[in-house]
N, C-alpha and C positions, 0 to 999 in steps of 0.2 A: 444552548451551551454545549451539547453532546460535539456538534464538530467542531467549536472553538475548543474544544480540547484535546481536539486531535494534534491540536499544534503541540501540545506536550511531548508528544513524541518527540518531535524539531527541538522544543526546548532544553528537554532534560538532556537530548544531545547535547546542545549547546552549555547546558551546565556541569553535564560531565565528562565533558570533551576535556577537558585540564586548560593547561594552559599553552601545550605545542601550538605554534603558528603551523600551516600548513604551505611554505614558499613556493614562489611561482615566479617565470618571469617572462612569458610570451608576454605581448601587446598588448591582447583580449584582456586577458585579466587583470593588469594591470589597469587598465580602463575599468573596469567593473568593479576592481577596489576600490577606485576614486569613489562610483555612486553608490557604495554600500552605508550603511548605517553602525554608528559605534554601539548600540545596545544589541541584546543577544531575544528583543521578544519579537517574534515575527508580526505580530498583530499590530505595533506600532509601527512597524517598515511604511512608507509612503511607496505610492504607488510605481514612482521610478527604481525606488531600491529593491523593491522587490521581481522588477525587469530585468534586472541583473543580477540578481539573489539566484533565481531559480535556477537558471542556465547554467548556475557555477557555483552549487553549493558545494563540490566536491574539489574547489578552489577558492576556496576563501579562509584568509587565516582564523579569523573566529569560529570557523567548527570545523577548526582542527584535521583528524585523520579520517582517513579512508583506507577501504580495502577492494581491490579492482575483479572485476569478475571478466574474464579474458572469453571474448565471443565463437563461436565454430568456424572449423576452417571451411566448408564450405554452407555459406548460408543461406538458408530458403529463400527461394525465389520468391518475392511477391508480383509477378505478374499484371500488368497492365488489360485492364477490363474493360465494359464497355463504359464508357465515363456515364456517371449520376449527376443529370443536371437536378439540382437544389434550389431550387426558389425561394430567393432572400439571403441565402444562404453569406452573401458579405455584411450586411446587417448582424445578422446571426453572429457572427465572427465577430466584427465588430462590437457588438452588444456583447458579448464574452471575455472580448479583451485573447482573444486566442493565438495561442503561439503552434498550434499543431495540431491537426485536424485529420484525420484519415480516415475512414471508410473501405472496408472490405468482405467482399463477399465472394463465397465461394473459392476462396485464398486467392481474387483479384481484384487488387485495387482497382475502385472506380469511383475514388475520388480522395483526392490528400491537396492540401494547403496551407500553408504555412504563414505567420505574424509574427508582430512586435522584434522584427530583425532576427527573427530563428529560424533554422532550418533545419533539412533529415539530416544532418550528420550532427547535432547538437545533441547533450543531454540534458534533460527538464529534470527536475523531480518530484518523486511522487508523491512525499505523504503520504495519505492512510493506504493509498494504491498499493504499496508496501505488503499489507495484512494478507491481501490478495496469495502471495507468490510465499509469504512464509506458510503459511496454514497449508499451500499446496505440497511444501517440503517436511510438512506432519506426514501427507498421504504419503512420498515417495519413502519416509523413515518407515512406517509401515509395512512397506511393500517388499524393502532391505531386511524385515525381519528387526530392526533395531528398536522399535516401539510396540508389543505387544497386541495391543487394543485401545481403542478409544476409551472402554473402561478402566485402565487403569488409572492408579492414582497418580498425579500431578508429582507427588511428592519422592514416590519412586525413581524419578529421573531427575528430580531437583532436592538431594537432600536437606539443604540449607532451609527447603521448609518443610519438615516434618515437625512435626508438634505446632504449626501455626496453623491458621485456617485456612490454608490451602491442601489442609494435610489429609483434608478429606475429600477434596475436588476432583475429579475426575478428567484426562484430556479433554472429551466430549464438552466437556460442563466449561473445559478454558477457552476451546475454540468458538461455543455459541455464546460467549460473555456471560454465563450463567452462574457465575460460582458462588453469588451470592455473599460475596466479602465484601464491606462497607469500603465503598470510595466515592469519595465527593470531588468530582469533575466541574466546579465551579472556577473558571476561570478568575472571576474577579473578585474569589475572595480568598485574599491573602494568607488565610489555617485552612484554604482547601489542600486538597491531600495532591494535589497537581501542583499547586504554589510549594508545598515542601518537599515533593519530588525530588522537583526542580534542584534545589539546592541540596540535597541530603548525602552525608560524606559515607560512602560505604563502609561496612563495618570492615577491618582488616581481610586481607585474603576470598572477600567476599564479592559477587556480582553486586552492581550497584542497582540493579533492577530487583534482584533477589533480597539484599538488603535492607530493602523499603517497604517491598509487597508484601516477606513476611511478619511484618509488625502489624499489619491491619488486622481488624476483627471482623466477629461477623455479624451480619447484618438479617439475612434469610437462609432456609434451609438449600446446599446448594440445589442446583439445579430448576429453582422453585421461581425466580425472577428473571429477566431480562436486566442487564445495565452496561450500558456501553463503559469497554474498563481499557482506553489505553495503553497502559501497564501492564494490563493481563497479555497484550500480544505481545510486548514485549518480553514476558517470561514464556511464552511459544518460542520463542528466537531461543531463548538462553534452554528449554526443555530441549529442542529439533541438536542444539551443538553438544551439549550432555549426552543426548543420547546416540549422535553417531561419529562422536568425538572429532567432529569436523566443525570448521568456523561456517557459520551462514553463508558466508562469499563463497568459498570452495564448494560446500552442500548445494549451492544453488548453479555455480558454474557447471556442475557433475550430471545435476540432475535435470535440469530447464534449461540453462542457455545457451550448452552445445548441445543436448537432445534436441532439441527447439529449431536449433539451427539460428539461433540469434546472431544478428549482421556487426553490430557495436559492441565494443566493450560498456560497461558496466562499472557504475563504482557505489557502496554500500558504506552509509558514515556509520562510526563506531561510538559509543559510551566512553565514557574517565578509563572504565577498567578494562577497553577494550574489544567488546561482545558489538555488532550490529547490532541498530536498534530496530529490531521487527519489526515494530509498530508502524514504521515511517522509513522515509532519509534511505531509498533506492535513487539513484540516479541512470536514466536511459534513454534513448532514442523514442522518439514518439514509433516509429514502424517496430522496434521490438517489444514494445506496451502492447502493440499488433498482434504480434506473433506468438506473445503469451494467449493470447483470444483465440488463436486458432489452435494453442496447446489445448486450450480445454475443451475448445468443439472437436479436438480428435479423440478425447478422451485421457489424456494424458498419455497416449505413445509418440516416441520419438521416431524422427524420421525414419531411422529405419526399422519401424515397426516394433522395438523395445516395450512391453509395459513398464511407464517409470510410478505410478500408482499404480494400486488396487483397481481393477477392474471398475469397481462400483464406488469408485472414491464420488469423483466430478457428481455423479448421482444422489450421494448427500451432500456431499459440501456446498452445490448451490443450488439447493431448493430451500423451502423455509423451514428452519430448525424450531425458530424462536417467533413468535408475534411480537414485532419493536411497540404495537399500540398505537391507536389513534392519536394519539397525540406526539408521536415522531416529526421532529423536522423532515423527515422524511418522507412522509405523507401518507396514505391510505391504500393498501394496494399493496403493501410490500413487507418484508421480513427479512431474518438474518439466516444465514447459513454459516457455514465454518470460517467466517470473517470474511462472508461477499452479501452484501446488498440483493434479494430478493423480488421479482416481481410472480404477481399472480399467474400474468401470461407465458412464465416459464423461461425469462427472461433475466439475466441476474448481472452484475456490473460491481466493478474496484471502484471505492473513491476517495476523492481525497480534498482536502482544502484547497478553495482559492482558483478549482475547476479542472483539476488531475482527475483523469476516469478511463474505464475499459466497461464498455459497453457490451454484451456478446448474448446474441440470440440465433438459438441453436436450431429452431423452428425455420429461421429464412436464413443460415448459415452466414450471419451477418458479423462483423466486429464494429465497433466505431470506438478509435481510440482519440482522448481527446488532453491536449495539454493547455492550460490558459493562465493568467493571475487578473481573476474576479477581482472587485471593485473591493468587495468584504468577502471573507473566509466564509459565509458560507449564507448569510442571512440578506443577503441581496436579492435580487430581479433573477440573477442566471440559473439560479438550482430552476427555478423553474420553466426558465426559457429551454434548458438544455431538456430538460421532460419531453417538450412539445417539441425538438428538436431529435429526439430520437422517435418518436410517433412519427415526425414526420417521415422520415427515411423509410421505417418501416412499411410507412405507406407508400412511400414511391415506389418500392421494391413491389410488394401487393400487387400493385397497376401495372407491373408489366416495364418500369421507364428504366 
């Protein structure tokens, strides 16, 4: 259930997107509206609607607005490497259902492919890949001086919840999902706190994220539990624009995707009241999902050698904060950092539903960014095909190929 509910993000968008249509009139889209679906739940889209969902969520009247995030003017080169021949690797693809496949090492591509009628100049979106790039605009508010410490309290930068259980959480404690506030992530049950999310009317003059989260209670003392909380990233987005009184799009164009040197523009859907919804709902090029991989194998400096973090940020944020448990869908082997997916081997990866990932091992200066729409959101064959799919690469690299 943990990553069917990542689709909440997508959703609460979509419920609190209002009711603006978002018009369009190229060709593309119009075509892609023809295969969309009238309901707003992604888990019921059929497998063609969601072929055309992904490529153009940032076009489609059902979730509404966006906010665009304008790329650098001149942008990093990614270089042609010595091509990675992959064994099986159309299978692979195949069996994934993949729209965007890229491979790079050493900042040279050696190896990118593309599916289901996509290419490099298209935007996918990410989903929970999303978590990834906000948490890393906590480190750069940091670094701006605009967020003190990870110690601080939550509530400091988000008034609207003092005196609720947040009031006592600390950043630390919202970025490693710890804060120990009861939230029931049960997709298929109708009084889970993701079903009332979804629909919940913000209180006047209020974030609609802020609105919801502070009414929960608590459940553990914070810091004391691990629970995967949707929601909670999304009050990372609404703490990161509080605190540098900037919109997440503008925060992120400033700070990553002209430092970065990002090649495409960019576009980020918005909530009823306006806010990016962190948790989810970026849209981008599969090569600048890329080039986010090689922001953090540089450590967070920008091309021209800027620190846009803390020195020592990338150095907690993805290694393992939290133990998800043996019993993670996730599997055995891994943990959470500051909203990134951990491996033992010092390995660590964005992900998201339905087969959105940034892969990035720093060991063999690898990225593998990967865009797809899996069969099911998450409890399918491919979580685990794509496993045995980055071992593999690894291993080719290893070898010398």
């Amino acid at each position: 259930m943990r990553k069917r509910s990542i689709v909440l993000g997508v959703l609460g968008a979509l419920a609190l997107a209002g009711t603006g249509w978002f018009c369009t009139q190229d060709k593309e889209t119009r075509g892609l509206l023809l295969a969309m679906p009238t309901d707003r739940d992604v888990l019921s889209w059929s497998i063609s609607q969601r072929d055309a969902a992904f490529r153009a969520m940032d076009r489609l009247p059902v979730l509404a607005k966006t906010r665009m995030i304008e790329p650098a003017a001149q942008p990093l080169l990614l270089p042609q490497g010595r091509p990675l021949t992959i064994p099986g690797v159309e299978n692979y693809m195949a069996g994934q259902r993949t729209a965007g496949l890229l491979v790079v090492q050493d900042g040279k591509v050696r190896f990118e492919r593309y599916g289901l009628g996509f290419d490099a100049k298209g935007r996918w979106t990410s989903f929970s890949v999303a978590k990834s790039f906000t948490s890393t605009l906590v480190g750069a508010a940091i670094r701006d001086g605009k967020i003190h410490s990870l110690e601080d309290k939550v509530s400091q930068y988000i008034p609207g919840l003092k005196g609720s259980a947040y009031d006592d959480v600390s950043v630390r404690q919202l970025l490693t999902m710890s804060s120990g506030v009861k939230w029931n992530e049960d997709y298929e049950d109708p009084n889970a706190d993701v079903a009332r999310f979804n629909n919940a009317e913000p209180e006047p003059g209020m974030d609609a994220t802020v609105s919801y989260m502070r009414k929960l209670p608590r459940a553990h003392p914070p810091g004391a539990v691990w629970h995967y909380n949707t929601g909670e990233t999304n009050l990372i987005g609404v703490l990161v624009s509080s605190a540098t009184g900037k919109t997440l799009s503008a925060y992120l164009q400033e700070k990553i995707w002209q430092p970065a040197g990002m090649e495409a523009p960019a576009t980020w859907l918005l909530s009823k009241t306006g806010h990016e919804i962190g948790g989810c709902c970026l849209q981008a090029a599969t090569r600048d999902y890329a080039r986010f991989g090689l922001f953090v194998l540089a450590n967070g400096k920008a091309r021209d050698g800027r620190q846009i973090v803390p020195e020592d940020w990338f150095g907690q944020a993805t290694v393992k904060q939290k133990d998800i448990g043996q019993g993670s869908d996730k599997g055995p082997g891994k943990g959470y950092g500051f909203q990134w997916w951990t491996y033992d081997d010092g390995s660590v990866a964005a992900q998201g539903i339905f087969g959105q990932g940034i892969f990035i091992d720093a060991r063999r200066r690898l990225v593998i960014a990967s865009n797809a729409d899996w069969t099911r959101a998450s409890k399918g064959p491919e979580p685990e095909a794509r496993e045995a799919f980055y071992r593999q690469v690894q291993g080719l690299i290893d070898a010398g190929r």
